[in-house]
C-alpha positions, 0 to 999 in steps of 0.5 A: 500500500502506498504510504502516501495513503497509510502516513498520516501526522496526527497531531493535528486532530490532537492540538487544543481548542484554545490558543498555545499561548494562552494555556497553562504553564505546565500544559504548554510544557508538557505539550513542548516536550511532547513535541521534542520527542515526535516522529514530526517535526511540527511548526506552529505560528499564531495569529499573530505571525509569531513562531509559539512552537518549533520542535528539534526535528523541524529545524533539523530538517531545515537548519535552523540552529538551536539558539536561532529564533527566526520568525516566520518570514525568516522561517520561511526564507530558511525553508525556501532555500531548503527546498529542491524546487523553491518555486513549487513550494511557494506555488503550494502556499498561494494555492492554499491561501486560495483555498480559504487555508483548507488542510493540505497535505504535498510532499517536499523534497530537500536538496539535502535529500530528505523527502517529507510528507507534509500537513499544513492546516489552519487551527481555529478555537471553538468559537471559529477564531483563528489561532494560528497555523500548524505545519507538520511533517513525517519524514518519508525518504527511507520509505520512498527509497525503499519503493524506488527500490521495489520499483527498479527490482520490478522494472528489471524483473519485467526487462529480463521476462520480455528479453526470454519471453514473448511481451504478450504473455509475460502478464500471465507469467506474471500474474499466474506464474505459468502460461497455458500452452497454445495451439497456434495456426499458419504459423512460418517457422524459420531455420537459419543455420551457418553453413561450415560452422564446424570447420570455423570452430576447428579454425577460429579462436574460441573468443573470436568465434563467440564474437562473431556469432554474437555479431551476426545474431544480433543483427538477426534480433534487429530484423526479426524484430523489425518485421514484428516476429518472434525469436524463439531461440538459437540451437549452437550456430542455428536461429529459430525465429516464427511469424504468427505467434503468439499473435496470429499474423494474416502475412505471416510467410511474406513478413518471413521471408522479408526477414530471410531476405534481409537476413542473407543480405546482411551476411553477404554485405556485413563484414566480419569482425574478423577478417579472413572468414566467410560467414554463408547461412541456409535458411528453410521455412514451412507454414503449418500449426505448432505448439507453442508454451514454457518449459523449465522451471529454473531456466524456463524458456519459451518454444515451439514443437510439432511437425511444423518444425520438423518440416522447416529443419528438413528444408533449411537442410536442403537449401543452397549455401547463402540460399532461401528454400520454402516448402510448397505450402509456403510457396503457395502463399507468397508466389504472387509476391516473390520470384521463386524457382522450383527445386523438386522433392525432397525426403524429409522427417514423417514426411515421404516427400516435401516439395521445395522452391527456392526465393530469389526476391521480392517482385515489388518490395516497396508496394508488398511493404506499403501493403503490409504496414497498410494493417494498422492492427499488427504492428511492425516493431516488437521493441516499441509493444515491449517498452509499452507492455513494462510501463503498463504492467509498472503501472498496475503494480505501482 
């Protein structure tokens, strides 16, 4: 529960009908001492603008010395210059004047860090005369340290779940601690796999060879996510990535062979690290229905399974090094689109034989782009459903 709502001053329900000044000796004594000893700092100036009480904590607050007795314009001065931001504070006094000096509660924050929630109120006797102003304060910054610090701890928790999990399901990962597993429809599932990666790995020093797969799969990351597509994992030097999960996408093949097609543009085009190295990649893609849910419990993950996914394997398999190879399911979906050349059959997993082509472009890639952003309802950038999905999940928890 936020504090804001659960710290309340509450000396002021407390303070006497009649005026400080005019109570018994002993009774002012007494409340003085009280006032020494409180969680608040507590201010309380007559009617007459004259400072009746100030307690240890308010001028440790504002740094007023223990011999000093300002009076209330010179209080104010020390407070003015105490504050963060002296305009909003002084704004704060003319909007409570305004207000027919009705109990207003802010919270002030000190250049000197401390963060004080505060009360003023106007105290009036039993007949409705003015007897003067009260102002108090619970110091809070420990509190409001502690909440930042919660705030942080859950902006990181809901960064790392969205870099291993779609944004569309880490609310349920949130919430419920698990994610029903789905069956998901017209779904392109996508192999990149590095041709030669076994003689690099015989051939390259270790540190490089991380590097430069780190390299290239985060360019991989950046398409992907450029054309609203899924991630699902990279399998040693193979990259799985989907179109049509955890969202349906009407243009699921054209959008990943968009990807594919970058994708082998960015190989061919992109320089190594490290000079002296060709780095080529197949890649076979297949439509069709897949299971898709989280495994693990200690390092869960999102994934993919089905025959689906056996079928997109087989085809990267059989692509041309530096290649695009589609199943015919796939090519009967985007033959408008792109220009493609039958290959023939080939044996694959469960499967006598799968029909493949080979993708050698887009026809008209500005109109098929101009075409798909044209759906407002799918957007392109995964990045930007993220960033919104943690702000508003930071908002219901806040």
């Amino acid at each position: 529960m936020d504090p804001k709502h659960t710290v309340r001053p509450q000396l002021a329900a407390k303070m006497p009908a009649t005026p400080l000044h005019a109570g018994p000796v002993q009774a002012v004594a007494r409340l003085l001492a009280l006032l020494d000893i409180a969680v608040e700092g507590v201010l309380f100036v007559n009617a007459r603008r004259e400072v009746e009480v100030m307690n240890d904590k308010f001028r440790r607050a504002f740094d007023i010395a223990l011999g000093d007795h300002p009076d209330s314009a010179g209080i104010q001065h020390c407070v003015v210059a105490a504050m963060e931001e002296p305009a909003k504070f002084r704004a704060m006094l003319r909007a409570w004047s305004h207000q027919g000096h009705e109990p207003v509660e802010a919270e002030l924050r000190l250049k000197k860090g401390l963060v004080l929630l505060t009360t003023f109120k106007e105290v009036r006797a039993a007949d409705g005369t003015r007897e003067g102003w009260l102002w108090q304060f619970v110091d809070v910054t420990e509190i409001r340290a502690r909440e930042e610090a919660l705030r942080m701890e859950r902006r990181l928790t809901h960064q790392l779940l969205h870099a291993i999990l779609p944004a569309e399901i880490v609310p349920s990962m949130l919430r419920d601690g698990r994610v029903e597993p789905m069956l998901a429809r017209g779904v392109a599932v996508c192999f990149v796999d590095f041709v030669g990666f076994t003689r690099l790995t015989q051939h390259m020093d270790e540190t490089k060879l991380i590097a430069e797969l780190d390299h290239f799969f985060g360019h991989f990351d950046e398409i992907v996510d450029h054309y609203g597509l899924e991630k699902i994992k990279t399998i040693g030097d193979a990259y799985l990535f989907v179109a049509g999960v955890p969202i349906a996408l009407p243009d699921a093949c054209a959008r990943a062979l968009l990807a594919a097609i970058d994708i082998q543009a960015l190989l061919k085009n992109e320089k190594p690290l490290h000079g002296g190295v060709t780095w080529e990649a197949r890649i076979g893609i297949h439509v069709g229905d897949v299971i898709a849910g989280i495994i693990g419990k200690t390092k869960f993950s999102y994934d993919i399974w089905g025959d689906t996914v056996n079928v997109a394997s087989r085809i990267e398999g059989h692509c041309q090094p530096g290649g695009i190879a589609i199943s015919h399911a796939v090519h009967e979906l985007v033959k408008a689109d792109f220009q493609c050349s039958h290959r023939g059959m080939v044996i694959a997993k469960n499967h006598d034989e799968v029909d493949i082509f080979d993708v050698h472009g887009a026809v008209n890639r500005r109109g098929l782009m101009a075409r798909l952003r044209a759906d407002r309802s799918v957007p392109f950038s995964r990045k930007s459903q993220e960033s919104v999905a943690i702000a508003a999940a930071e908002g219901l928890e806040g």
